[in-house]
N, C-alpha and C positions, 0 to 999 in steps of 0.2 A: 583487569579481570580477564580471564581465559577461559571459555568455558564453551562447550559443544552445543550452542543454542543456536536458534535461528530470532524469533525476536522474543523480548523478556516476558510481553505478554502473553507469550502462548506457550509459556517451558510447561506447564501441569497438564495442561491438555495434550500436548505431545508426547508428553513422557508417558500416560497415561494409554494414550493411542496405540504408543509404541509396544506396551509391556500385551496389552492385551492380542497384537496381532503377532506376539514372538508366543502368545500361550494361549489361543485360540479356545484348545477343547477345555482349559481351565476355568478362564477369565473371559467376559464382553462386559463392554462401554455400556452403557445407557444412553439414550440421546437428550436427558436432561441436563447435562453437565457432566463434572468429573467422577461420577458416580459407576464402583467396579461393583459386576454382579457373578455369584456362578455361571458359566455357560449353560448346565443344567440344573434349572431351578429344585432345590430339596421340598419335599410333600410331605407334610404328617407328620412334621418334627418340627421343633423349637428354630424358629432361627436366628442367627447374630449378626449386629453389625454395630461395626465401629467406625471411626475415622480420625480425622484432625486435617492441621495444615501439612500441606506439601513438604516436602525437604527430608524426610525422615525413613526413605525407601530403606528397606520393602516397604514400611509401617506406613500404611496401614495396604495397600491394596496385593500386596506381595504377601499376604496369610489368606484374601480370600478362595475357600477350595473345598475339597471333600474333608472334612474334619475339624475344621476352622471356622471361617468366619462366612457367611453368605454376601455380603454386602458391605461396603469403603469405599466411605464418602469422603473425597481431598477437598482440601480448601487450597487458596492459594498459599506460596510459601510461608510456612510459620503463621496461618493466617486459618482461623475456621470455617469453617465449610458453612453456607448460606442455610438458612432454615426449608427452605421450598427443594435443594438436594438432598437434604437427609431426607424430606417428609415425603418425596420419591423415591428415594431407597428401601424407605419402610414398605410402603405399597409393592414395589418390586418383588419385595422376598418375603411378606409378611405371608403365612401361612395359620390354620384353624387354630394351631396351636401355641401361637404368640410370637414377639420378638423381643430378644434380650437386646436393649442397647450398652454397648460397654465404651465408654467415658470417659478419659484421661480429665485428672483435677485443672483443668484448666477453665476460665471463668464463664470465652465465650461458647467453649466446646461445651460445655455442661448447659448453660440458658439456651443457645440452640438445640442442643438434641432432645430436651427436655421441650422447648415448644413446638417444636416438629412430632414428638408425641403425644402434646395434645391434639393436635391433627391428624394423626391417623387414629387417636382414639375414636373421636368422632366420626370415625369412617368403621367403626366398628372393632376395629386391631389391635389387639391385644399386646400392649406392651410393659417391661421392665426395664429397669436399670439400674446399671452398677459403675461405680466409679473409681476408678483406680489411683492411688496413692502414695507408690512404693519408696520415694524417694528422699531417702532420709537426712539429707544435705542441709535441707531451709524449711520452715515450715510456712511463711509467706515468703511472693513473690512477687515479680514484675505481671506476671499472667496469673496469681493464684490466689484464693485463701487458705490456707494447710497445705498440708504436701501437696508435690506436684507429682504427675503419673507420667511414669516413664519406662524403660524397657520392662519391667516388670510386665507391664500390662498384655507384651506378646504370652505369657504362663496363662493369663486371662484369657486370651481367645484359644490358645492350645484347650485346657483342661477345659474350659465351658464347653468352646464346639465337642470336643468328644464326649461330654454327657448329653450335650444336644443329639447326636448323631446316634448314642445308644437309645435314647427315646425318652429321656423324663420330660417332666412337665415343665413349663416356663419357672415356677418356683422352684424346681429342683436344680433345674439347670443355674437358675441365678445364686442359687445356696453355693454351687461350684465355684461361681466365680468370688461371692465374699470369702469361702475359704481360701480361695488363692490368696486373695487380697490382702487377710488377715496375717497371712506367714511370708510372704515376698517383701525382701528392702531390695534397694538400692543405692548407689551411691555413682556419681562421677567425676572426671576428671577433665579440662583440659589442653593439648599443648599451645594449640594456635585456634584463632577463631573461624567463623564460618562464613563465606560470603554471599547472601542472596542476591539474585540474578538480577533483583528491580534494582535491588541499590548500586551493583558495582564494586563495593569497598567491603572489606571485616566489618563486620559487627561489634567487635571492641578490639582494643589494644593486649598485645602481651610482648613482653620483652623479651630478648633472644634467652635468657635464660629464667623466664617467670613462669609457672602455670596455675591453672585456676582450678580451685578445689571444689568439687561439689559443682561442677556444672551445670544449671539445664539443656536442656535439649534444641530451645530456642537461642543458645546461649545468655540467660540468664545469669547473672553473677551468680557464683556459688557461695560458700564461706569467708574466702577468702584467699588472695596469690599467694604463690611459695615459689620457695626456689627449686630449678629442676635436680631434681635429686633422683636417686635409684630406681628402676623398677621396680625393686623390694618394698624401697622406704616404702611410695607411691603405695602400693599394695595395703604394706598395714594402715597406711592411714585411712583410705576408705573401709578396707575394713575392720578397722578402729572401732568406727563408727555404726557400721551393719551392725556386728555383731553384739554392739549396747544394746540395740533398738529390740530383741527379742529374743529371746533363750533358740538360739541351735542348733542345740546337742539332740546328736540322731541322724538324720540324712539329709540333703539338701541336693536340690539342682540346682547347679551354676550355668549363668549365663553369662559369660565376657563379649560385650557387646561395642562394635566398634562406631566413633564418630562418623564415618565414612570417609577421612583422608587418612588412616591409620593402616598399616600394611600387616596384613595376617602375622607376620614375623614378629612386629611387637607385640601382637594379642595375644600369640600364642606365649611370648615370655610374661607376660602379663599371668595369663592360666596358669604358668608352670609355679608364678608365683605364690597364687590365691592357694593352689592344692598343695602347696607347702605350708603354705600356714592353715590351714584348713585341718590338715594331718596335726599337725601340734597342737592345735585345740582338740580332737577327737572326733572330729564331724567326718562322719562317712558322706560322700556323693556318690549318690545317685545316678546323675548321668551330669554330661559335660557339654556346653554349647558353646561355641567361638566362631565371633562372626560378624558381619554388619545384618541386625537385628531393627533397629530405631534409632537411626543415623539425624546425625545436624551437617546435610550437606557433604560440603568437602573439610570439617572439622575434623583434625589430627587428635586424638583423645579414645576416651574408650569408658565404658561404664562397668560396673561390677555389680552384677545381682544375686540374692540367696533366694532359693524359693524351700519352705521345711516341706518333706512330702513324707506322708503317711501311706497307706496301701492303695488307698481312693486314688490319690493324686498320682501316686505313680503309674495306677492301671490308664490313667486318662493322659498321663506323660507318653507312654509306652501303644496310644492306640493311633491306626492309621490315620495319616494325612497328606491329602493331594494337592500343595498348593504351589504357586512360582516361586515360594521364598522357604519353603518348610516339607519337607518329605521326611516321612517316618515308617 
């Protein structure tokens, strides 16, 4: 293993340290743990916050900013975040007017954030939650019951925070995020696996010319290995599968999101592909994202999202945001 650490126990906290003192007037630490907050708290609005385990930079603390999310709480690698972090995150940023927590389906991120809001309920704080889903690969998993929530869920803190920021009500603001939820799939791919820092080694095996279909994010098995074939192939077969999961015709944002070992050069042929096939079905896009999004590490792969957007979604696609992973 190769890898720019100092020792394995301390890579989240340092990373975290790091990001926050390269974005200063964006981001600060809390001194409860790996818990990232605005550097200027929001007043008189909705606020958000999400998290998970480590390894998935930006996601989650690289969205928090003016337009997005208030508050990303890390767990260790691939690992959820302690209940007594989140249930200080709430506190941190909870405001009169509620906090939305948003949830990727994973088993312990959902029992943790769920009993960290019964503790600030009991402190008075007003919270929601919504749970993200998008992932149309598996419907159990090693980490899950139903789908798993995965890049998708970056369209969930874009469109929420920006109805937070224009001023609706926690229920309104949470109504944003099930409609995101309702029209975003996902799917992934991929070529070689990821290695966490505790262990040393990959996470699984793939042979010099195998890849894995339907990825998780934690490297989860997906569907099933194939042999590596085209870009193109690649292409329709995840989106094979998106485009069963829910009528598309009409607009859509894409999101081509990389594993984090994957070089813009292929994601960008990756895109060039999806909007060729995109165009032969008749789906107009909306806007177009390529990028490391909600990464597994240093996994070589890449994901492919739809999100359908209607006028709503698009005004909330299209409103500002100030964060270290996301400017609009």
């Amino acid at each position: 293993m190769k890898k720019f650490i100092n020792a394995v126990e301390n890579v989240e906290t340092e990373m975290i340290q790091g990001m926050c003192r390269a974005y200063p007037k964006i981001v600060k630490k809390l001194d409860c743990g790996n818990v990232v907050v605005r550097t200027n708290k929001k007043e008189g609005k909705v606020a958000l916050i999400s998290g998970g385990g480590s390894g998935h930079e930006p996601t989650h603390g690289g969205f928090v900013g003016a337009g997005m999310l208030d508050c990303a709480v890390a767990g260790a690698v691939y690992t959820s975040p302690t209940v007594d972090m989140i249930y200080e995150g709430l506190k941190a940023v909870a405001t009169d007017k509620g906090v939305l927590m948003v949830v990727k389906n994973y088993t312990g991120d959902v029992m943790n954030f769920e009993m960290a809001a019964e503790m600030a309920e009991g402190d008075g704080i007003k919270t929601a939650e919504v749970v993200t889903n998008d992932d149309v690969a598996v419907q159990d998993s090693l980490y899950t019951t139903g789908r798993r929530g995965v890049a998708g869920t970056v369209f969930v803190h874009k469109c929420a925070g920006a109805a937070a920021e224009e001023g609706k009500s926690l229920e309104e603001v949470k109504a944003v995020a099930e409609k995101v939820i309702a029209n975003v799939r996902t799917m992934g791919v991929a070529l070689t696996p990821s290695t966490i820092p505790a262990a040393g080694t990959p996470g699984f095996e793939l042979g010099e010319d195998e890849i894995e279909i339907g990825i998780g994010i934690h490297g989860e098995p997906g569907t099933h290995k194939g042999k590596l074939v085209s870009a193109n192939e690649i292409v329709n077969t995840l989106l094979d599968k998106i485009l069963a999961d829910i009528d598309f015709k009409g607009e859509v944002a894409v999101l081509i999101n990389g594993g984090g070992g994957s070089p813009l050069m292929e994601l960008y042929i990756v895109n060039n592909a999806v909007r060729d096939r995109l165009e032969k079905e008749g789906i107009k896009v909306y806007k177009n994202y390529v990028g490391n999004y909600m990464t597994s590490i240093d996994m070589c792969g890449c994901s492919i999202t739809l999100l359908k957007v209607d006028d709503e979604l698009k005004k909330y696609l299209d409103a500002p945001a100030d964060t270290v992973a996301w400017k609009e």
